[in-house]
N, C-alpha and C positions, 0 to 999 in steps of 0.2 A: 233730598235723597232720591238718588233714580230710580225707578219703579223700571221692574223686565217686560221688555216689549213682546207681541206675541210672538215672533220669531224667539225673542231667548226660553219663553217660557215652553215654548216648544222642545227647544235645545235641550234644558237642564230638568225634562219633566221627571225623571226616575230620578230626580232632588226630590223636585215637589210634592211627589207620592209618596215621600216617606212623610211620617204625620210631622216627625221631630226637626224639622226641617221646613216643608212646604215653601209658601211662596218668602213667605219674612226671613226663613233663613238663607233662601237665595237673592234675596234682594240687600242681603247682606256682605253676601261674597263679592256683589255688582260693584257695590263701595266701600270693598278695603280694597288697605292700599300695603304691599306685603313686600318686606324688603331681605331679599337672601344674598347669604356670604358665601361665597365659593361656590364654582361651578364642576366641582371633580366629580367620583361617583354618588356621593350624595346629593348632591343638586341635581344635577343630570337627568338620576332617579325620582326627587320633588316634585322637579316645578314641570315635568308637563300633566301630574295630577292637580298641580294651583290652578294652572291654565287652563286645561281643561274643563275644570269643576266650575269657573267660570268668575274668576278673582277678577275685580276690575283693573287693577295694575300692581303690575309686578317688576319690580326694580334688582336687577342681578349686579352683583359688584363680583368680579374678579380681575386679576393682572396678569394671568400668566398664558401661555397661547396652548395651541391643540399639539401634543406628541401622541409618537403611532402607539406608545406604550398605552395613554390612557384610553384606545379602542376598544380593550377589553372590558372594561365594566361601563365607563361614560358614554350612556346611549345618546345623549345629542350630538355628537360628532360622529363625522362621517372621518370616510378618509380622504375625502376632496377637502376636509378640513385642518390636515393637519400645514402646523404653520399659522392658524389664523387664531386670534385671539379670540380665549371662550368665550365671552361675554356675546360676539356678534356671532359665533357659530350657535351659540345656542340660541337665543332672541331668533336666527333664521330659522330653527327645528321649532320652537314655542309658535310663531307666527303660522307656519302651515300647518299645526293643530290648532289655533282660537284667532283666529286674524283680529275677532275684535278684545282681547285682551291689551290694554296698554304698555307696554314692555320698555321699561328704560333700563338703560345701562351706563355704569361708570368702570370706566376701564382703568383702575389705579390703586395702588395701595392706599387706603387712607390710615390718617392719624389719629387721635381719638378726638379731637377736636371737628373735625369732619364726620368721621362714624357717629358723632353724638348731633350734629346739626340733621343729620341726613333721615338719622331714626326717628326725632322729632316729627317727620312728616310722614311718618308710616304708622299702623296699625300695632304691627305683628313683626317679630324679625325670627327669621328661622339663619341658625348658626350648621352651616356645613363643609365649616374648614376643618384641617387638620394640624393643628396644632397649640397647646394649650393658652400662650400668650396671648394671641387673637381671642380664643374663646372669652380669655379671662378681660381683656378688653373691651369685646361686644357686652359681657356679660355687666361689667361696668356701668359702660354708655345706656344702657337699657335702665338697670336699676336707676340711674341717675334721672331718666324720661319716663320713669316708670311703666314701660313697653313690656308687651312679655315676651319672652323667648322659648323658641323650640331648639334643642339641643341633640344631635347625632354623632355617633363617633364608630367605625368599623375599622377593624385590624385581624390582619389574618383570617381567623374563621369567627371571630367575634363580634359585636356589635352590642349597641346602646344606647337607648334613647328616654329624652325627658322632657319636660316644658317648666317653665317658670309664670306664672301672672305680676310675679314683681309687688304682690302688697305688702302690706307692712308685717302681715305674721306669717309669711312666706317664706322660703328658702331659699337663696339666688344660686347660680352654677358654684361660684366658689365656696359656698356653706358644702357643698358634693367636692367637688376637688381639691379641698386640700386635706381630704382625709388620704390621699392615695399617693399624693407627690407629684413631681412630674415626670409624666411619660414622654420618653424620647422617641418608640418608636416610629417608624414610617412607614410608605406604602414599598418605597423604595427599596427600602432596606426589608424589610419583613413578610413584603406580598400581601393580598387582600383577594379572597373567595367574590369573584365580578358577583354571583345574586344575591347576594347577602347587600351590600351596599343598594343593590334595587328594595331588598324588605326596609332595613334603616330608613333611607329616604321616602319610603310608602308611608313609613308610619311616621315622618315628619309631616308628613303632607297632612295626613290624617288629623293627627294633634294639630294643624295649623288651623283648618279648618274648621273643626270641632268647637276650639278658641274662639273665630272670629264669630261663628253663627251662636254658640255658648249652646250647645249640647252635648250630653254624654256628659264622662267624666275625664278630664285633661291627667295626664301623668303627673301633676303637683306634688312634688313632695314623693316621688317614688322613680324607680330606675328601672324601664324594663333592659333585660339582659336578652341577648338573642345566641343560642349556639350553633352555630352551620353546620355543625360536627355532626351532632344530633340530633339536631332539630328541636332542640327543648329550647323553653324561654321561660327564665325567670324575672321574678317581679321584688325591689328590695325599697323599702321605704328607708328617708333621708329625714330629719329636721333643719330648720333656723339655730344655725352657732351661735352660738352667746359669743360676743366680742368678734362676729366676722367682719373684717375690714371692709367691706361692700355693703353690708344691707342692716348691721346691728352699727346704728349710730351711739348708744348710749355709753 
């Protein structure tokens, strides 16, 4: 396990000085290894609080390139960036806040045979697509690696987020999604309030965190609700389905 040199412990000392936290829980962030899906306004929003906070590698997966549309809320692109695919746009914004984060990237859709080799060698997977097939196959691949997942989702003025640890008397995303159906809509199609996806991906980043060092209490088994509207957030707890095709084998 690598121990933080005195330059990091310098770096990450307003970690250190929280008691819940201190050196063991930063020496913790040093070696995980944390793998996100989608780099649109929830990622974007994420991962320069992973990086930052001082995660030792972080592996971004997306396939799609930089348009002037997602300027508005995706603060790792620039607009020297549009045209270039996010993966390397963002990896270049991540690097000149933590140069010593290790930052890989796969520029490709994968399949769940790939999603599932790839989690295997991560920690943590924080899920920041949009749409619910993807979810429902990260969601999969994890139960199956028993990996746990952080879950975000923002539409319109709405948002919501959750984590899973993946045990056995645990609740996986789909025990929470199929009570609702599936939703079609988009950013496209329906718009999306840009700070609101900065709060969602704050508090993925949070619950990532939280997870790897194991402090505080993770959202297991509960759903915060965020309204842009208002400003109010509510908080809804969820169980383990009897008979869910993902996580209830029996």
């Amino acid at each position: 396990m690598k121990q933080l040199s005195e330059q990091q412990s310098l770096r990450y000392c307003r970690h250190v000085l929280i008691p819940a936290i201190d050196f063991e829980g930063q020496e913790k962030l040093l070696n995980s290894k944390v793998l996100l899906i989608g780099l649109g306004g929830l990622g974007c929003s994420c991962t320069p609080f992973l990086a930052s906070s001082g995660i030792g590698q972080l592996t971004l997966v997306d396939f799609d390139t930089v348009e002037v549309t997602n300027l508005q809320r995706q603060i790792l692109h620039t607009e020297a960036d549009v045209g270039k695919s996010k993966v390397d746009s963002a990896k270049a914004s991540l690097k000149a806040i933590n140069s010593e984060c290790d930052i890989q990237t796969i520029n490709e859709k994968l399949n769940f045979d790939q999603l599932q080799t790839l989690i295997e060698k991560h920690d943590i997977v924080v899920d920041c697509t949009d749409n619910l097939s993807t979810r429902e196959m990260i969601n999969s691949a994890c139960f199956s690696t028993k990996t746990p997942l952080i879950s975000g989702a923002a539409i319109r003025m709405e948002g919501q987020i959750t984590s899973f640890t993946m045990t056995d008397n645990s609740p996986c995303y789909h025990c929470f999604s199929h009570r609702f159906g599936e939703q079609s809509l988009s950013c496209v199609e329906s718009g999306i309030f840009a700070p609101l996806v900065g709060i969602i991906g704050s508090f993925q980043a949070l619950e990532t965190l939280k997870i790897l060092m194991n402090v505080g209490n993770p959202l297991e088994g509960k759903i915060l609700m965020v309204d842009a509207m208002t400003s109010q957030t509510q908080e809804f707890k969820f169980g383990k389905v009897k008979g869910c095709k993902v996580c209830d084998n029996k």
